[in-house]
Every structure is written in structure tokens, then in C-alpha cells.
C-alpha positions as CSV (number, residue, x, y, z in Angstrom):
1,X,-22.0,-5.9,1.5
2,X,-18.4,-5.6,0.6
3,X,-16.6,-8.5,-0.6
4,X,-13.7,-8.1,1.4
5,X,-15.8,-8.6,4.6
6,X,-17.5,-11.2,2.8
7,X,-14.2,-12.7,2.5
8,X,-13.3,-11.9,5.9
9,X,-16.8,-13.9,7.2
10,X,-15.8,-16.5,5.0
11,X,-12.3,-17.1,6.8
12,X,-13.7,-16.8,9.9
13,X,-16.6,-19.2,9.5
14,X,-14.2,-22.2,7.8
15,X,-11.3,-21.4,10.8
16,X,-14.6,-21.9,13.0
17,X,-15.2,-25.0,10.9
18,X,-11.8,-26.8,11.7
19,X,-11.6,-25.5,15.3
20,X,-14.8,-27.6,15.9
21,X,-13.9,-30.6,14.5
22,X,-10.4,-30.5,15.9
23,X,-12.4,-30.3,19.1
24,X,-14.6,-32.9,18.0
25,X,-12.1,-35.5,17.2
26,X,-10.8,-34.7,20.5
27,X,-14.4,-35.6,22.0
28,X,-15.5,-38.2,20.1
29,X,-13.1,-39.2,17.5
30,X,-15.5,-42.4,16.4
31,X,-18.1,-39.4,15.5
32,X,-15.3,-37.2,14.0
33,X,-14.0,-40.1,11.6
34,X,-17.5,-40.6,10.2
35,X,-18.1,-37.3,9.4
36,X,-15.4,-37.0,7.7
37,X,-15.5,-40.8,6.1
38,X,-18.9,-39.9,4.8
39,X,-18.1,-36.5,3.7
40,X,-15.5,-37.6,1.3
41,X,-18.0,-40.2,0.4
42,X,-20.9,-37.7,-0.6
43,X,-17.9,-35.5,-2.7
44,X,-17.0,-38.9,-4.9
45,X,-20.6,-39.9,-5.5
46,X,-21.4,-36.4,-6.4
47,X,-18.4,-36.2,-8.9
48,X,-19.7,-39.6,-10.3
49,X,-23.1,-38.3,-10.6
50,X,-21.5,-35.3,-12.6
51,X,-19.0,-37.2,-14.7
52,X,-22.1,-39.6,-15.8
53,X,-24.1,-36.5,-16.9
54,X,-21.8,-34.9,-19.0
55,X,-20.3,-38.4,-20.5
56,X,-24.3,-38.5,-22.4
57,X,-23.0,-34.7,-23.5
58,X,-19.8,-35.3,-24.7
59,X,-18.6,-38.1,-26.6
60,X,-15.5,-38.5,-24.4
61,X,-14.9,-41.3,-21.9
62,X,-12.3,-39.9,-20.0
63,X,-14.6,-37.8,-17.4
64,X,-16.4,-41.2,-17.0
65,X,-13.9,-42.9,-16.7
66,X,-12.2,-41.1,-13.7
67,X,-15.7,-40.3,-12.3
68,X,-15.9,-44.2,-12.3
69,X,-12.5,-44.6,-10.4
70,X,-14.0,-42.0,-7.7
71,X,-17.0,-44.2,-7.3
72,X,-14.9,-47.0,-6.6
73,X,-12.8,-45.7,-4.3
74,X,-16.6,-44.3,-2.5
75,X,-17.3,-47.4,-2.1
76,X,-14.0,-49.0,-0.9
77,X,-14.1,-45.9,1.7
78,X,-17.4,-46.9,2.8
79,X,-16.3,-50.5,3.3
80,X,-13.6,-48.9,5.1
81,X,-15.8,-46.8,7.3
82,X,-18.2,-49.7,8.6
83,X,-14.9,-51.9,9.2
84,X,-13.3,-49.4,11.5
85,X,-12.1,-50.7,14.8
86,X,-14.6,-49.8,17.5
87,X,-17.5,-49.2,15.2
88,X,-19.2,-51.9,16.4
89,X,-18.2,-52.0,20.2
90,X,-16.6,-55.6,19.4
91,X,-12.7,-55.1,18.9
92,X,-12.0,-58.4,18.2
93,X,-13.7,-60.7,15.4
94,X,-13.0,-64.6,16.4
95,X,-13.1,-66.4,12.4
């Protein structure tokens, strides 16, 4: 196959890509937010996961160090994502 209509396939199947979750979020925006919550999620943990691999490689501590600061913001955006307003069906918590 030639690459530019690989290209071409490409740019159609990521404009496909964002047309369905603009559509989504204009469904179900609850079910939009945690795809993309859990997305970014997956990307930090799997940057962490790298950054710890090649810290045992390299004698460096930078790439563990920011692939530490990723993991940490994971986690704060998972917190975030199971704190969202109407995840729960309860929008108001009485403490």
C-alpha cells in the first residue's frame, strides 16, 4: 500500500475518532469524561512503567524522577475521576 493513502486512512480514522467522542460527550458526557480521565490515566502509568525500566539502565534519576511526577498526577486524576459530580448519582455530600 502506498503511504500516502496510508496517511490518508490515518487522518480519516483519527477525524472519525474525535467526531465520535464529540458526539459522545454530547450523549453521555459522564461516559465521555471517563474515557478520557482513564485514558490519560493509562498514558501516565505507562510512562511510569517506562521511566522505572530504563532508570535500572541508566544511572540517571531524572527520567525517574519525572516518570514519578506522572504517577502522581495518575493518581491525583484518578481521585479526581471517582470525585466527579454525578458519579455517584448523589450531588450533594451532607459532612
Amino acid at each position: 500500500m502506498n503511504i500516502n493513502i496510508k496517511r490518508i486512512l490515518l487522518a480519516v480514522l483519527g477525524a472519525a475518532i474525535v467526531c465520535g467522542f464529540y458526539f459522545l460527550s454530547r450523549y453521555n458526557y459522564l461516559l465521555f469524561h471517563y474515557i478520557v480521565e482513564f485514558t490519560s490515566i493509562a498514558v501516565a502509568a505507562s510512562i511510569f512503567l517506562i521511566a522505572l525500566n530504563t532508570t535500572f539502565h541508566k544511572s540517571g534519576v531524572f527520567m525517574f524522577l519525572m516518570g514519578a511526577s506522572l504517577f502522581t498526577s495518575a493518581i491525583l486524576d484518578f481521585l479526581h475521576a471517582l470525585a466527579y459530580k454525578g458519579q455517584t448519582g448523589i450531588d450533594h455530600f451532607y459532612f
